[in-house]
C-alpha positions as CSV (number, residue, x, y, z in Angstrom):
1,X,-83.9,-52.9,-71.1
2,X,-82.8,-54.6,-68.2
3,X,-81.4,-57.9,-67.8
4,X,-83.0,-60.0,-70.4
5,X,-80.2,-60.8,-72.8
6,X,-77.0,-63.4,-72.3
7,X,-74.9,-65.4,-74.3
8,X,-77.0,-68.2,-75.4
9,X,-75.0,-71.8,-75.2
10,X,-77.4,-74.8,-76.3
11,X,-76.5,-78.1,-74.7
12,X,-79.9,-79.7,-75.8
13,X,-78.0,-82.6,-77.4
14,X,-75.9,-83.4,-74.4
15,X,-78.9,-83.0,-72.0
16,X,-80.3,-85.7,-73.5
17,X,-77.7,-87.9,-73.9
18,X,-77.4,-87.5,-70.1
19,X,-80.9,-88.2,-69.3
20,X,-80.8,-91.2,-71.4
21,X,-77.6,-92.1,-69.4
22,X,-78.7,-91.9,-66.1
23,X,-82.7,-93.1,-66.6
24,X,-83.3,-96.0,-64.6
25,X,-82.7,-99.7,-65.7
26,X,-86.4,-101.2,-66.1
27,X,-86.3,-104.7,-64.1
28,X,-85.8,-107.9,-66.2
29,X,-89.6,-109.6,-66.6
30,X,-89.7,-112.7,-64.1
31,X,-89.6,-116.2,-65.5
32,X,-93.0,-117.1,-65.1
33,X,-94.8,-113.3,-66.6
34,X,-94.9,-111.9,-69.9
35,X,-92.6,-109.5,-71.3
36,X,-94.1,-106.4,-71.9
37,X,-94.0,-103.6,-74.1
38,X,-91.9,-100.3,-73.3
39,X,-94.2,-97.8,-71.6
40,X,-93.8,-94.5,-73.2
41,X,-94.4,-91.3,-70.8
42,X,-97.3,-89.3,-72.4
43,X,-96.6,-86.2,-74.1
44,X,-97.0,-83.1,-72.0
45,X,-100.2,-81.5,-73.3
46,X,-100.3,-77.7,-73.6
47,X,-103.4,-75.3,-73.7
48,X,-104.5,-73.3,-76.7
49,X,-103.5,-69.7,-76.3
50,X,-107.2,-68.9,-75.9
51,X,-107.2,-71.4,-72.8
52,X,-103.9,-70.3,-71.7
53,X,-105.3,-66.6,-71.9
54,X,-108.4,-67.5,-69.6
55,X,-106.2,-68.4,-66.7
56,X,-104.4,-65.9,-66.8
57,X,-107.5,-63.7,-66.4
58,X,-109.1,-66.0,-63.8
59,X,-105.4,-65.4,-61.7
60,X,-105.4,-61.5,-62.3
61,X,-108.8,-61.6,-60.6
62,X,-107.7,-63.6,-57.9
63,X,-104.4,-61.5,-57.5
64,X,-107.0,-58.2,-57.4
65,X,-106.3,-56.7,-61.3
66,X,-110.3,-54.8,-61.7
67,X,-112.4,-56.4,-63.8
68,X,-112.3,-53.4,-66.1
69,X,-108.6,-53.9,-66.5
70,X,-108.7,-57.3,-67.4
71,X,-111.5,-56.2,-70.1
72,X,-109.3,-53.8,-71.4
73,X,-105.8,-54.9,-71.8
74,X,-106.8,-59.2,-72.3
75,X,-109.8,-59.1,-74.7
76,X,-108.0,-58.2,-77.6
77,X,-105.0,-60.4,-78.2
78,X,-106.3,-63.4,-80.3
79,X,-103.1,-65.2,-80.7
80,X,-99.3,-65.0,-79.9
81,X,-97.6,-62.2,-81.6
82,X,-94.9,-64.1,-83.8
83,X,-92.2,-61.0,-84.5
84,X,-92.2,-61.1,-80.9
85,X,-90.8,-64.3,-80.8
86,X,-88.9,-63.6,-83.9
87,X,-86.7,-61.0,-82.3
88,X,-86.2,-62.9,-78.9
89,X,-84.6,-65.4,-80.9
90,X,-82.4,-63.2,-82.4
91,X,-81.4,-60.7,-79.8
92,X,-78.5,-57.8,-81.2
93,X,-76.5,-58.2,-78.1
94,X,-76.1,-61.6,-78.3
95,X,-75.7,-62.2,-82.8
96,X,-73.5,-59.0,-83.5
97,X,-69.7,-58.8,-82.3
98,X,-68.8,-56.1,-79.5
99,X,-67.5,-54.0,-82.1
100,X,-70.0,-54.1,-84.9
101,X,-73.0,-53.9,-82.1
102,X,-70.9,-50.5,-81.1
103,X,-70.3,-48.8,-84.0
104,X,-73.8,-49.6,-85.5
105,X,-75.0,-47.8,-82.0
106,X,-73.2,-44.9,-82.0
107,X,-73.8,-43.4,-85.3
108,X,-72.8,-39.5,-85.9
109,X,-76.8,-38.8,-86.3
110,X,-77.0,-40.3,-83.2
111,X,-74.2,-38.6,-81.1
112,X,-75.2,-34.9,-82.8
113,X,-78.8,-35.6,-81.7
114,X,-78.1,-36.8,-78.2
115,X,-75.7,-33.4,-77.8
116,X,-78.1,-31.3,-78.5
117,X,-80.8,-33.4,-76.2
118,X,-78.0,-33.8,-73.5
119,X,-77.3,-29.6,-73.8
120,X,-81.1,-28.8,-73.3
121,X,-81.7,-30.9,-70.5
122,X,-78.4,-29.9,-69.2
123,X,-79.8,-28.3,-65.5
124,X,-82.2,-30.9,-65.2
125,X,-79.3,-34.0,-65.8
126,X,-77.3,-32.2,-63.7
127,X,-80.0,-32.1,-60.4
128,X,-80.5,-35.7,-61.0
129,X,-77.2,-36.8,-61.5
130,X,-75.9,-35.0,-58.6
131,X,-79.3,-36.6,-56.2
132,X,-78.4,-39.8,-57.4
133,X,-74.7,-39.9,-57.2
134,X,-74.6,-41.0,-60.9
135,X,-72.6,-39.0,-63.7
136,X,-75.0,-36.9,-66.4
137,X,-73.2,-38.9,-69.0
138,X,-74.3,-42.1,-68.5
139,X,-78.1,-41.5,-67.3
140,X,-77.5,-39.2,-71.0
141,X,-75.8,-42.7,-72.1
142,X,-78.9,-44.8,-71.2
143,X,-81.3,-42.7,-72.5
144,X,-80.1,-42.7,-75.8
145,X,-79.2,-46.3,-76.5
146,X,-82.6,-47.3,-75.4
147,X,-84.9,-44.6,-76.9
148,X,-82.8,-42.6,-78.8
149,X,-83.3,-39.6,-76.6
150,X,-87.3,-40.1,-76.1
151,X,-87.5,-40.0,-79.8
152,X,-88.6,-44.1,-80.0
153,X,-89.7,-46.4,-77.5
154,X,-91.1,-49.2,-78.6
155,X,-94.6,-49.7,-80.8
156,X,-95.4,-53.2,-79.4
157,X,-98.7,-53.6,-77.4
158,X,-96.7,-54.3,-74.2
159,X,-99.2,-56.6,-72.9
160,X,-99.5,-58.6,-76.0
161,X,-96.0,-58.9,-75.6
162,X,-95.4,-60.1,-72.4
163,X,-98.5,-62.4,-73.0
164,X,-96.6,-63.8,-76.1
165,X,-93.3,-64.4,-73.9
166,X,-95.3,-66.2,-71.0
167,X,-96.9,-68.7,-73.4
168,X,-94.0,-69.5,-75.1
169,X,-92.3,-72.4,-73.1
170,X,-88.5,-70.6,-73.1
171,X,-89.0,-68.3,-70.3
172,X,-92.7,-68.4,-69.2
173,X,-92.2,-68.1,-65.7
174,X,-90.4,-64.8,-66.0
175,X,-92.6,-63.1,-68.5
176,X,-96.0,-64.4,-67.0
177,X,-94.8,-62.6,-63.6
178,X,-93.9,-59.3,-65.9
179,X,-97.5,-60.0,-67.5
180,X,-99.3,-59.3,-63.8
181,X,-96.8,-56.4,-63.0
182,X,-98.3,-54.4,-66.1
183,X,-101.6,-55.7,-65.7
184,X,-100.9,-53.6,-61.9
185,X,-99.2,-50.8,-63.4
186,X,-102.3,-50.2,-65.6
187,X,-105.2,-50.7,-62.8
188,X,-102.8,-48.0,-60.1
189,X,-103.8,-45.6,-63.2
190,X,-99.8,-45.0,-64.2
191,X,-100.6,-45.1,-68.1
192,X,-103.5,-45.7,-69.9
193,X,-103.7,-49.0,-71.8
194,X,-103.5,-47.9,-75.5
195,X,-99.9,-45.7,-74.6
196,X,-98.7,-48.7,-72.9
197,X,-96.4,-49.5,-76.0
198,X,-92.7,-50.7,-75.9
199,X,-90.4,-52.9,-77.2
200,X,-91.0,-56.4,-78.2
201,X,-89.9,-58.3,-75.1
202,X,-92.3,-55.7,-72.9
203,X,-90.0,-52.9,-71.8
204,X,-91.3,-49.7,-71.0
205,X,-91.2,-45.8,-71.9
206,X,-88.1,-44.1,-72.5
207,X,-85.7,-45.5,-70.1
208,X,-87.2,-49.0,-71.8
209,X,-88.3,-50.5,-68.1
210,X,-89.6,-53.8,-67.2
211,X,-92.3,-53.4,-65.4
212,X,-91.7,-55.3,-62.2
213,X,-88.3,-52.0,-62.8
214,X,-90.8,-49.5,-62.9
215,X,-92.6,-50.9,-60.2
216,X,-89.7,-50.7,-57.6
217,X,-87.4,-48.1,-59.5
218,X,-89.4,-45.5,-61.8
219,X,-89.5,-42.1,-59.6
220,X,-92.4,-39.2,-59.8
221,X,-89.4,-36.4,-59.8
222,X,-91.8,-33.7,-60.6
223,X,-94.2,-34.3,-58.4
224,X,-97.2,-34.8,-60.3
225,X,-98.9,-37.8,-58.9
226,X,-97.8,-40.1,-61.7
227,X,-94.5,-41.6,-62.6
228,X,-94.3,-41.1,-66.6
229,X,-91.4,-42.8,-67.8
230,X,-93.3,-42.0,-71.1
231,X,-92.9,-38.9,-71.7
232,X,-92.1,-36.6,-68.5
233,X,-88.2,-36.2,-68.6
234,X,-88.0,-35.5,-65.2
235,X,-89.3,-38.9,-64.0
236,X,-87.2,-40.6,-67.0
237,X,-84.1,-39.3,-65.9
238,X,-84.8,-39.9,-62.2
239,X,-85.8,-43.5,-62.4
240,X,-82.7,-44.3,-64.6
241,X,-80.8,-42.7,-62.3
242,X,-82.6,-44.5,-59.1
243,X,-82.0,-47.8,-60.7
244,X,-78.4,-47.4,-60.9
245,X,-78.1,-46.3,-57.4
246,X,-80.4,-49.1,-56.5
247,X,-78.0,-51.8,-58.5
248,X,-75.0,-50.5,-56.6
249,X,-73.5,-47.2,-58.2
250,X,-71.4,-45.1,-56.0
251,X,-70.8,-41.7,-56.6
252,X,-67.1,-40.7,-57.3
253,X,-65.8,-44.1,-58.5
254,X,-64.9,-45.1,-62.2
255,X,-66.9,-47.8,-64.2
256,X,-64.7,-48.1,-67.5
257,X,-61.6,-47.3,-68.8
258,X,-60.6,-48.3,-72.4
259,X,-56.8,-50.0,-72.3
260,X,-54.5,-51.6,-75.0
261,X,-53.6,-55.3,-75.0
262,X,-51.0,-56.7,-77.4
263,X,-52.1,-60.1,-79.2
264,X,-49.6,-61.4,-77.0
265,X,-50.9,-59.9,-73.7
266,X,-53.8,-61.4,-74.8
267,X,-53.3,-64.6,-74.9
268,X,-51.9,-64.4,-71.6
269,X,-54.4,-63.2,-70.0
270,X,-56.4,-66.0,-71.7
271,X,-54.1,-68.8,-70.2
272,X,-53.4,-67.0,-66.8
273,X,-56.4,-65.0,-65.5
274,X,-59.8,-66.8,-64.7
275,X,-63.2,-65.9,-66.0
276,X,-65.9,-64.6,-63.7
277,X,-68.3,-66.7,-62.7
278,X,-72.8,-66.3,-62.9
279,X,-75.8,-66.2,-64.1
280,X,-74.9,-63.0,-66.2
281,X,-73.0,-64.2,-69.4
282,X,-72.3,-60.8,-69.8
283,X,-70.1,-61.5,-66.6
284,X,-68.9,-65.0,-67.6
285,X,-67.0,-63.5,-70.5
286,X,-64.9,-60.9,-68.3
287,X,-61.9,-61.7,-66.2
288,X,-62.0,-62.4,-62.3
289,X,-60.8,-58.2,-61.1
290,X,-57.0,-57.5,-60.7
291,X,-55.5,-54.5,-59.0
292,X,-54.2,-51.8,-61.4
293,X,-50.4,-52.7,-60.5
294,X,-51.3,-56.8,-61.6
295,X,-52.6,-55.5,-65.1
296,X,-49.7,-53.8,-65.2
297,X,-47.3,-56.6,-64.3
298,X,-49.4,-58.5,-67.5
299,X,-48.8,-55.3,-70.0
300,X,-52.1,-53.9,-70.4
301,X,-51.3,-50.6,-70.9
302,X,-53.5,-47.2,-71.1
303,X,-54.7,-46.0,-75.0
304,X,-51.6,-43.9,-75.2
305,X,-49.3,-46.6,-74.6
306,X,-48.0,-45.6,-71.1
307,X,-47.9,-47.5,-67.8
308,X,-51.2,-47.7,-65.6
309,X,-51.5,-46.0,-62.4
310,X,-50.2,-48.4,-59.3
311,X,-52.7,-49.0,-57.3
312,X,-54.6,-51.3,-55.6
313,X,-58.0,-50.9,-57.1
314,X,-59.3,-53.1,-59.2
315,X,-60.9,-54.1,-62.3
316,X,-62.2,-57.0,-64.4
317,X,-61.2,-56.8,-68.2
318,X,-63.6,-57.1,-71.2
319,X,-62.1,-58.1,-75.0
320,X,-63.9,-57.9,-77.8
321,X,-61.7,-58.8,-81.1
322,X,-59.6,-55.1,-81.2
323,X,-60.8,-53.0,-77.9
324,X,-60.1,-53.9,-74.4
325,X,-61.9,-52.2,-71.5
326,X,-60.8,-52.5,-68.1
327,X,-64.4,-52.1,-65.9
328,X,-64.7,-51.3,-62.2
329,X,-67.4,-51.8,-60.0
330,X,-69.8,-48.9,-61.3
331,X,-70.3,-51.2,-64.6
332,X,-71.6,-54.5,-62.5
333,X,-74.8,-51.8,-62.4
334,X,-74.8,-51.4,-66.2
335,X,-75.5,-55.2,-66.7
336,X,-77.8,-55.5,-64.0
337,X,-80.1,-52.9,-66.7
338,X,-78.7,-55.3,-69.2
339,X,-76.5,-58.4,-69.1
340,X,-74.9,-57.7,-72.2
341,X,-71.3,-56.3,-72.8
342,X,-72.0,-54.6,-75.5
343,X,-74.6,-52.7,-74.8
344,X,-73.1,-51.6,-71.9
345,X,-70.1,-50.3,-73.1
346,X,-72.5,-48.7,-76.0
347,X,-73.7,-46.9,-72.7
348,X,-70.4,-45.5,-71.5
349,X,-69.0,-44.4,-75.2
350,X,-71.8,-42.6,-75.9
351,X,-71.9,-40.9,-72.7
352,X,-68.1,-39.4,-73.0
353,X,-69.1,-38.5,-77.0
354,X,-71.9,-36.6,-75.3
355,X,-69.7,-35.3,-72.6
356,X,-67.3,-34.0,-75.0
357,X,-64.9,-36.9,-75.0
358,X,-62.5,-38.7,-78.4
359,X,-64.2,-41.7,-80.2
360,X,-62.0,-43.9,-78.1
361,X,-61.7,-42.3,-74.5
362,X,-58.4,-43.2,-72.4
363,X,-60.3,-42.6,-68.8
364,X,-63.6,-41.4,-68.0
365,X,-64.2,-38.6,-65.9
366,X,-64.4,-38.3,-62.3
367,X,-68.8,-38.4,-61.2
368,X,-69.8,-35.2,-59.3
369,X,-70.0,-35.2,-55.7
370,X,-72.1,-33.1,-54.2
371,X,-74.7,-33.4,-51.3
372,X,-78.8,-34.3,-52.8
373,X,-81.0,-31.8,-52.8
374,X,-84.0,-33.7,-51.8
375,X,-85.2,-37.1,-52.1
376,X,-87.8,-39.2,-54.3
């Protein structure tokens, strides 16, 4: 699902310690008035869901959603749905360790069935991957950790979902704007209201879209007239392959190589090498990118022990608490689908196991490069 998980750091406490700290002095009373009592700022008053919810239909009108779509995707949602807010407090990516979120991802039930998926769609990954500039093994990669190969995406009413996220205070603004995107998606006649079902924060279909993603990314590959992330595999592997190209994947280059550090390369790198910097936390918790020959210099070293290559290109490094991953460019486009280390690296391992590649894989392959056949 793309972009909605980070590192969450509360600093409620110290925010308002620091408001309290900087609020203004009130004036001393003057000599000759009355002292008066501390005013108290009035409590900020929030609607009922049920008032909340007729806004929202009175701004899909105004924004042009039919009346026949309001009808049909608001009229039936009496009240937040609470496991919806459940799970966005207690996002995998963000509770589980790198390693544990990894292995728990890539179980042998799930590696046999994505081969066999990954051999039968084989021609068609191929095409895309080779339109797209973006290796077979990691649109095959994507596909799995979010839907496990088509085979589950999601039994949430996505509106109800994205309703429940916009009423709830945390992130409103963000999921009220995903609210009117399906509300669009729906009247344009993409999917019919009762098969728009996803995940709990509203993601979408098989590739697991937001729909202000589908919206700009999702691809009708086949032609059809409609682009069915649901269940048309063309379109699925199109549009995941379109939003990586879109987020900055170019062909031919690397995106993750697994390395080892010593505990005491470690805790150089720890003391020498700064962090990166964002709004992604997933990116906060790599290092700034070093050429090959400076990781080197450290004594990162590749999984069989031996020397890296010398060169000049570079590469940020991600530690969880026993694997080390040197990533290149290519992966900055992983976390833009979602901001979370671990699921992107749950992407690339399950794309070499597909692909043929050892539990732990030293280097990933080189992408295909080859001309596109046509465009979408």
């Amino acid at each position: 699902m793309r972009s909605l998980t980070a590192t969450a750091v509360v600093l409620l406490s110290a925010a308002a310690l620091s408001a309290q700290a900087q609020a203004p002095t009130p004036a001393a009373p003057s000599s000759t008035a009355e002292p008066t009592a501390p005013v108290t700022p009035a409590a900020e008053v929030r609607p009922s869901f049920a008032d909340w919810l007729d806004g929202v239909r009175q701004e899909a009108a105004g924004r042009g959603i039919s009346a026949a779509t309001i009808a049909t995707t608001l009229s039936d949602i009496p009240e937040p749905l609470p496991v919806v807010l459940e799970r966005d407090r207690a996002q995998a990516e963000t509770v589980l360790a790198l390693e544990t979120y990894i292995n728990r991802r890539l179980t042998t039930t799930l590696i046999r069935r994505g081969r066999d998926m990954a051999a039968r769609h084989k021609g068609l990954l191929d095409r895309i991957g080779d339109e797209y500039g973006v290796p077979p093994r990691i649109i095959a990669g994507i596909w799995g950790v979010e839907s496990n190969f088509g085979a589950f995406s999601g039994t949430r009413p996505t509106v109800a979902a994205l309703a429940t996220l916009a009423y709830d205070p945390r992130r409103s603004a963000l999921f009220r704007r995903e609210l009117f995107n399906a509300l669009e998606i729906v009247d344009r006649g993409d999917i019919e209201p009762a098969r728009l079902r996803g995940s709990w924060a509203g993601a979408m279909g098989q590739p697991q879209f937001m729909p202000s993603s589908y919206l700009q990314f999702a691809v009708d590959y086949d032609k059809d007239g409609r682009r069915d992330i649901w269940a048309t595999p063309d379109d699925v592997f199109a549009s995941i392959g379109n939003y990586l190209k879109g987020h900055g994947w170019q062909a031919g280059q690397p995106w993750v190589r697994e390395v080892r550090v010593s505990r005491e390369v470690s805790q150089r790198v720890a003391a020498d090498v700064a962090r990166r910097s964002g709004s992604c936390g997933a990116r906060r918790d790599m290092t700034v990118p070093l050429t090959l020959t400076e990781w080197q210099k450290i004594g990162v070293r590749t999984m069989a022990g031996r020397a890296l290559p010398g060169t000049s290109q570079r590469a940020s490094l991600v530690s969880g608490s026993s694997r080390a991953f040197l990533v290149f460019d290519n992966y900055d486009a992983l976390l833009e689908y979602n901001c979370s280390n671990a699921y992107a690296l749950s992407v690339v391992l399950l794309g070499e196991r597909l692909a043929g590649g050892a539990p732990t894989p030293a280097q990933p392959a080189p992408a295909r490069r080859q001309a596109p056949r046509r465009r979408s």
